[in-house]
C-alpha positions as MATLAB code, in Angstrom:
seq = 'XXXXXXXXXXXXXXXXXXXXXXXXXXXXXXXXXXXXXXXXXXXXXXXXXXXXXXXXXXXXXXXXXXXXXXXXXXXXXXXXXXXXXXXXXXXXXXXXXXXXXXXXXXXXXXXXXXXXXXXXXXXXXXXXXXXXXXXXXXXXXXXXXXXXXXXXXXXXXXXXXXXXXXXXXXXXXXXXXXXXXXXXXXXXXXXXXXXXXXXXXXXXXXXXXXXXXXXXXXXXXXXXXXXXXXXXXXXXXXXXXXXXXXXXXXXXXXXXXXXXXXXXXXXXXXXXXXXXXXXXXXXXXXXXXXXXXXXXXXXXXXXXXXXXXXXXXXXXXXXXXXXXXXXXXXXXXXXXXXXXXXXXXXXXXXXXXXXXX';
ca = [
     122.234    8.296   89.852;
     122.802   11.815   88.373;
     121.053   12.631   85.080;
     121.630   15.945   82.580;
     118.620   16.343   80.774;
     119.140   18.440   78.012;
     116.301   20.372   76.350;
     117.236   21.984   72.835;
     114.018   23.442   72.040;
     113.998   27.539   71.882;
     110.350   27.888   73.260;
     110.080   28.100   76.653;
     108.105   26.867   79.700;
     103.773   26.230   78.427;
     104.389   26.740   75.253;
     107.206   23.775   73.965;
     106.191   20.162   73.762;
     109.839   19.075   73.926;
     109.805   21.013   77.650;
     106.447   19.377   78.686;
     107.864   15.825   77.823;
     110.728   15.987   79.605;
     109.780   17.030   82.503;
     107.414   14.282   83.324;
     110.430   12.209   82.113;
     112.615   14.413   84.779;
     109.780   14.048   87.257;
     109.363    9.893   86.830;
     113.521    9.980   87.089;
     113.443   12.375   90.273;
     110.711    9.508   91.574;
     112.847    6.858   91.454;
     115.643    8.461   93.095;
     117.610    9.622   90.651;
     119.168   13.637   90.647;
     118.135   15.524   87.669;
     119.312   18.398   86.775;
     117.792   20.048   83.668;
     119.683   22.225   81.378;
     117.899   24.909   78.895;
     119.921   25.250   76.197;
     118.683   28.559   75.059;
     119.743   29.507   78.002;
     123.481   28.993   77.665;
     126.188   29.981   75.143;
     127.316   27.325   73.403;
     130.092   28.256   70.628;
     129.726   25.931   67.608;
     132.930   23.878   67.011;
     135.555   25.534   64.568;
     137.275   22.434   64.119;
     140.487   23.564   65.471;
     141.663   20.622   67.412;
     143.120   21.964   69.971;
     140.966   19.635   72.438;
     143.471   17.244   70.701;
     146.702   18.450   70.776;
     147.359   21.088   72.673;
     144.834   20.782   75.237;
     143.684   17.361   75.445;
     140.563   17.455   76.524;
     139.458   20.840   76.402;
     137.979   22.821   73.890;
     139.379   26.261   72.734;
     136.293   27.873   73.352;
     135.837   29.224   76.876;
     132.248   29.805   76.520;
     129.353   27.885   79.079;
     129.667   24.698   77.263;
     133.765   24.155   78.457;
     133.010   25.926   81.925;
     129.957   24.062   82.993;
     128.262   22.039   80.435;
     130.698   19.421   79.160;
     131.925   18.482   82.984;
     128.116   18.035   84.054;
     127.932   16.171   81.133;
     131.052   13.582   81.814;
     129.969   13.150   85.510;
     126.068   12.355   84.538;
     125.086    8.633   84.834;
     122.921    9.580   81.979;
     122.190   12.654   79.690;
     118.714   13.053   78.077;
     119.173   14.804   74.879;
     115.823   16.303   74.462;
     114.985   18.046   70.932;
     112.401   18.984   68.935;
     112.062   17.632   65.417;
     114.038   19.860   62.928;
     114.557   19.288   59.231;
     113.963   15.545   60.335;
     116.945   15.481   63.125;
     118.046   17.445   65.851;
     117.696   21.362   66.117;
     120.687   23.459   65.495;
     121.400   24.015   69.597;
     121.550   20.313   70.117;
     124.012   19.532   67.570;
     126.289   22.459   68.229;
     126.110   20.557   72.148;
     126.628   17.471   70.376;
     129.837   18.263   68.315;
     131.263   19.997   71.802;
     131.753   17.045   73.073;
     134.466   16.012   70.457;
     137.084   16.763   74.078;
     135.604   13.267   75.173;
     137.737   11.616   71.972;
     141.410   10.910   71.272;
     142.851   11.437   68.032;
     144.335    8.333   67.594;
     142.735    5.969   64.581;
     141.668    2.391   65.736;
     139.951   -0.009   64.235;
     137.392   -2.567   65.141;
     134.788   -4.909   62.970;
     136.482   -2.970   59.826;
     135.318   -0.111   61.325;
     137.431    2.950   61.838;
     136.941    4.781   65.322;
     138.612    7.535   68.020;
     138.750    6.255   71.212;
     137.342    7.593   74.040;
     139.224    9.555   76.379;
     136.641    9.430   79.001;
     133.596    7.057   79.554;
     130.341    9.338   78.118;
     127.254    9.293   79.802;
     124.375    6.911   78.835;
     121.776    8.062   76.366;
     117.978    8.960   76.294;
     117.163   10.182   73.003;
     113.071   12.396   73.470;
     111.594   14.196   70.421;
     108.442   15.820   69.342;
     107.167   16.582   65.665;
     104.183   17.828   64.376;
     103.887   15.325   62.160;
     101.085   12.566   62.872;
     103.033    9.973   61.470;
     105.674    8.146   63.364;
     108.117    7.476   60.435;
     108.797   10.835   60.791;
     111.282    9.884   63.320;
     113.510    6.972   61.284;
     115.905    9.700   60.144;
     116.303   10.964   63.907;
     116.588    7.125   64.749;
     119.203    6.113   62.494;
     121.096    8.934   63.619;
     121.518    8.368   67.238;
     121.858    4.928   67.152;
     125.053    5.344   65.084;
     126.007    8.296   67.019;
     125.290    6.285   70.203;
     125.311    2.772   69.805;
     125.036    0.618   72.578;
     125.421    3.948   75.240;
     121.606    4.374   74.327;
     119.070    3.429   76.633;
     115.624    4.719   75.067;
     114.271    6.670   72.211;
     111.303    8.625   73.045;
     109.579    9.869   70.064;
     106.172   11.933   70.177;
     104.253   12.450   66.533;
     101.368   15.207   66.242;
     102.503   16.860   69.352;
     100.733   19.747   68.307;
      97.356   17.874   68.851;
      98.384   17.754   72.619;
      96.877   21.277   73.145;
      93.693   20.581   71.684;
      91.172   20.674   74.971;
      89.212   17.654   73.051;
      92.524   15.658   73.817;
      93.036   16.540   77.483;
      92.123   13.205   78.835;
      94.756   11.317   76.049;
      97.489   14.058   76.911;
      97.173   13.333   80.219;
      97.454    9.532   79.798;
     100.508   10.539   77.786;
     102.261   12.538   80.295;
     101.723    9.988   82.552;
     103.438    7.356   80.798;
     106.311    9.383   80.199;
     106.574    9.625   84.206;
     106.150    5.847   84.347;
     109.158    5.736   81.529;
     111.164    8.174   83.480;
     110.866    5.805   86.713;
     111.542    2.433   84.719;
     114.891    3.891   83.120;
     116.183    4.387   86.987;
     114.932    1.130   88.049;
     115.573   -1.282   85.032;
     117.415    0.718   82.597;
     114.582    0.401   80.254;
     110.927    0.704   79.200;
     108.616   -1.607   78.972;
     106.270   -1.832   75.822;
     103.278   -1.078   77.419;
     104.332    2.110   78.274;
     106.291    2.714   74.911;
     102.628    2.000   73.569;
     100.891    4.774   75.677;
     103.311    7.169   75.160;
     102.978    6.741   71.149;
      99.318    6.154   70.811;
      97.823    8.175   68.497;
      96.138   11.332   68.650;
      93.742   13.437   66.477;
      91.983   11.061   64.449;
      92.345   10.598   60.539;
      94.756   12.307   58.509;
      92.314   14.153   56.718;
      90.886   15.775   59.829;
      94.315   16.543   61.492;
      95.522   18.393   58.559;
      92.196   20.198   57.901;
      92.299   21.300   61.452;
      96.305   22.824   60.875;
      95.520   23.783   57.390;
      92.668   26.008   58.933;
      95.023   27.295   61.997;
      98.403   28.453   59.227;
      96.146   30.247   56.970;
      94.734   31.827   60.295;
      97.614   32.967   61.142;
      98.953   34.036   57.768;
      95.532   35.698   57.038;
      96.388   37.538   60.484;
     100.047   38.497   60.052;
     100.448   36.757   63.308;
     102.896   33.752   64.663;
     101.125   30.828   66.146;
     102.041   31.653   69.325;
     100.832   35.456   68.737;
      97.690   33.783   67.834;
      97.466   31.994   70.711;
      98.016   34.811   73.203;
      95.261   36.824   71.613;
      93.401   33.475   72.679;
      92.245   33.747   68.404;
      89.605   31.252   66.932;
      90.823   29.829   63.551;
      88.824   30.965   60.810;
      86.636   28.219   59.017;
      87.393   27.909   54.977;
      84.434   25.240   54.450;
      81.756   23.641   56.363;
      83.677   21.063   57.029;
      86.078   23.251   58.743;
      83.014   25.074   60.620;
      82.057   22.365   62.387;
      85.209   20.589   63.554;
      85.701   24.606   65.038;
      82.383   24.504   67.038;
      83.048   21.188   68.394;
      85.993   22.401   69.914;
      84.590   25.349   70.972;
      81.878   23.223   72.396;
      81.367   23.334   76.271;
      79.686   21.213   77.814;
      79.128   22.280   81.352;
      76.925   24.984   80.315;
      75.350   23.229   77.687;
      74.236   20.595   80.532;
      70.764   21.632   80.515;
      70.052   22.473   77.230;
      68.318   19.696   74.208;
      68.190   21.476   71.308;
      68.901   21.143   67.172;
      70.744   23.757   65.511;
      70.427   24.315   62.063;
      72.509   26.804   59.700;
      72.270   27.587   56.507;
      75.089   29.129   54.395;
      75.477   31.127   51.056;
      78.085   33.068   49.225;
      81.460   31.643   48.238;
      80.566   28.780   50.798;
      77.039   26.861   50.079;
      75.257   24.637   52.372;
      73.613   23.293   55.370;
      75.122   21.359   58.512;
      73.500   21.166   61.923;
      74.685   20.649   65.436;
      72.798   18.433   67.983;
      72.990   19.134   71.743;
      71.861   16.457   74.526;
      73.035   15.259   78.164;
      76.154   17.917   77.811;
      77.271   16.481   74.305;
      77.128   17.529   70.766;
      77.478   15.809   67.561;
      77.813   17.747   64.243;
      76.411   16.500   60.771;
      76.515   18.100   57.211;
      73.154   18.889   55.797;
      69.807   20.047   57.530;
      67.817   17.986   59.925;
      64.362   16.984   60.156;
      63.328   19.679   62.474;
      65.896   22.262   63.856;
      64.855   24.434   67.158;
      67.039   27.389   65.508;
      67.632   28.180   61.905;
      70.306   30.472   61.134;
      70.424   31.879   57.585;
      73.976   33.762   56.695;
      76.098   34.527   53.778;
      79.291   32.175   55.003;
      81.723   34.884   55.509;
      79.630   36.983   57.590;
      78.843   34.266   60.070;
      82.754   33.337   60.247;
      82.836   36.861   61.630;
      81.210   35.943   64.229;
      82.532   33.024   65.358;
      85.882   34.140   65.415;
      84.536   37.553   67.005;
      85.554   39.545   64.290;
      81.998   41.108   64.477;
      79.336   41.211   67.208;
      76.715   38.363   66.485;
      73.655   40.617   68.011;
      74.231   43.559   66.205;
      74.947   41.817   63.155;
      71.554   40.515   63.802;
      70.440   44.192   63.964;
      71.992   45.224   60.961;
      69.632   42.211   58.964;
      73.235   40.917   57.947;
      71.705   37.078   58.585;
      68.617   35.672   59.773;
      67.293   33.786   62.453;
      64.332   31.595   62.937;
      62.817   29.340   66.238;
      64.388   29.803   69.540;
      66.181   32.801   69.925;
      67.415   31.844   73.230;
      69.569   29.495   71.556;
      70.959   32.184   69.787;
      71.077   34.782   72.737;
      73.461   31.572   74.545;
      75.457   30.719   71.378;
      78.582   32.138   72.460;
      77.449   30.326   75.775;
      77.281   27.168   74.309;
      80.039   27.229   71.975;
      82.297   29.617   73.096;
      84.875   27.803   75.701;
      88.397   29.150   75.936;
      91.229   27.264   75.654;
];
């Protein structure tokens, strides 16, 4: 069995969801003995159509255009057993490189007008490959996707095999979520071997791949509320964020705490039992504590009975320091916030808290 897989998206390689999708899809595929050759769009130059019809009359079957799409692209395409059109989710459909691809393979139609079902149709000059439809949206919710759905499955019809659709793929880089991206990933393997064998997949692993991620809506879109004005507040692009390995900066206490759990790390917290209490003013009011036992911590608004560590900071000033704006210790110097109890805990915060992605 030969398979094109197709990936649309213009990030590349660690960075794209799309990418990381597909290729356990290509991997489960390769498993089951199937050839897969993956194609990076970005890569290639694919001229968008100029509706010319030459590739009807007079050169039927090939395209004007003498670009990477006529010399290599569209013949890989007609001699796959099946092409995976991988894409991320774009204005609710596919990105701009996968429907330039698309409409290159008008060559595959005749001009002729038939009809069928009162339907009106071209005929097909050559038998296409079958269809795999895989994309990713930020989105948590999976009716993101119906667009996308109703699309290819007019575009398609009964050449489509599977539609693979990933909501709140962002959440998949989230080191809270490594175990559930994992189980993911592995279930898009397990889809990419049950297409070769059976020409399907099963619901159980439909289920996997789908099951949700990052918790209520309220949380997910604090979380990415927190992370854009980051990055706006910055001047930066997410992924110049990222490569400055950058801590989003907390608007709210709410916001404080879901950042310090994921900062959390729990192999060097292993050994430590401790409450830690701080206390906010300014702009931001408040109190929320952190509790740390057997290498886990759970965060609650408010102060506790008894806290090993009280820290006492106007709010901005502390977010300083946990985004390492500022240097906690001389901060500390400088009288710019208190501290009270174990100072330890304090000397290890970064310790304790500060795990990089």
């Amino acid at each position: 069995m030969k398979v094109i897989a197709l990936d649309s998206s213009p990030r590349d390689e660690g960075i794209s969801k799309t990418g990381m999708l597909l290729g356990a899809l290509a991997e489960g595929m390769r498993e089951a003995g199937a050839r897969v050759e993956t194609v990076h769009l970005r890569q290639k130059k694919i001229n968008n159509c100029i509706g010319c019809f030459t590739c009807w009359s007079k050169s039927p079957g090939v395209c004007v255009h003498k670009d990477d799409m006529t010399r290599e692209l569209f013949p890989k395409w007609l001699e796959a057993d099946i092409a995976v059109y991988a894409t991320p989710l774009y204005h609710f459909t596919v990105n701009a490189c996968m429907k330039a691809f698309i409409e290159r393979t008008l060559p595959v139609l005749e001009p002729f007008l038939h009809r069928l079902d009162g339907k009106s149709f071209h005929p097909l000059r050559h038998d296409p490959p079958a269809t795999i439809v895989l994309s990713v949206a930020g989105f948590p919710e999976p009716s993101v996707f119906d667009q996308l759905s109703l699309y290819v499955n007019f575009l398609f019809g009964k050449k489509l095999l599977a539609e693979i659709y990933r909501p709140g793929a962002e959440m998949l880089t989230l080191p809270e979520l490594a175990g559930t991206k994992k189980d993911i990933l592995d279930a898009t393997v397990q889809a990419g071997r049950e297409i070769v064998q059976s020409g399907c997949i099963c619901a159980a692993t439909m289920e996997r791949i789908t099951q949700p991620v990052g918790g209520d809506f309220d949380s997910y879109s604090a979380m990415a509320n927190t992370f854009w004005k980051s990055c706006i507040r910055e001047g930066l692009t997410p992924r110049q964020f990222h490569q400055r390995n950058m801590v989003p900066r907390p608007d709210s206490i709410e916001t404080f705490m879901m950042i310090m759990l994921r900062g959390f790390n729990p192999e060097r917290a292993a050994q430590t039992k401790a409450v830690i209490q701080f206390t906010f003013s300014g702009e931001v009011a408040g109190s929320c504590h952190f509790r740390i036992e057997n290498a886990k911590v759970e965060a609650k608004e408010g102060a506790p009975e008894k806290a090993d560590l009280i820290v006492e900071s106007p709010f901005e000033v502390w977010m300083d320091v946990t985004t390492g704006k500022s240097d906690g210790k001389w901060l500390f110097m400088k009288r710019k916030y208190k501290a009270t109890g174990d100072m330890s805990l304090l000397l290890h915060m970064k310790k304790l808290f500060g795990r990089v992605d």
